[in-house]
N, C-alpha and C positions, 0 to 999 in steps of 0.2 A: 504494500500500500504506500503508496508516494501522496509526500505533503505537498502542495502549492505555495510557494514561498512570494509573494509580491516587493518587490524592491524599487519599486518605484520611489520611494520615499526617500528614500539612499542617494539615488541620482539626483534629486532633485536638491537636498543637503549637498552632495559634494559639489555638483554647479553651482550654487548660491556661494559655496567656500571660495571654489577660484575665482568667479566673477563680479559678486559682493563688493568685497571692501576694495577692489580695485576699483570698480565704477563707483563707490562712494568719494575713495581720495583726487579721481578727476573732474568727479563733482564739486567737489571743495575746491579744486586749483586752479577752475574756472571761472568759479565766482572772485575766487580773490584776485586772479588775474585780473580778472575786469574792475576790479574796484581799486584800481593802480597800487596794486600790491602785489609787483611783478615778481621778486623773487621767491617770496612763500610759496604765491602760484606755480613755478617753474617747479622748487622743489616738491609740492606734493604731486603736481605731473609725474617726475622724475619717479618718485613713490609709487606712484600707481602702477608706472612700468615696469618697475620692477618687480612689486606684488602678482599680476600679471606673468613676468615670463616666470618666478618662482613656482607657483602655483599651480601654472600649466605643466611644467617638468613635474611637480610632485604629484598632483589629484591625476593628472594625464596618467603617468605609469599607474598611478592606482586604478583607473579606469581600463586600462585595457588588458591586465591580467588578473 
């Protein structure tokens, strides 16, 4: 007798992980960019990028094995 396991829940948690707080932090570097607060802006950019390609390398290998 096999259980049906639903994991949809899972996927949708580890997408919100990688893609989350990266689109938060170039949300925030937008606004402050625009509110001539170039450098904070540039750096939470810089932040998000890198959150971003972190994220993808880690949750990625987690996703695909």
């Amino acid at each position: 007798m096999m259980l049906e396991v639903n994991l949809d829940g899972i996927f949708v948690f580890i997408f919100l992980i990688m893609f989350g707080p990266a689109l938060l932090f170039l949300l925030i570097g937008a606004i402050l960019f625009a509110k001539q607060k170039k450098k904070a802006g540039k750096v939470f950019m810089i932040l998000a990028g890198v959150y971003l390609l972190i994220s993808l390398g880690i949750c990625g290998s987690m996703m695909t094995s």
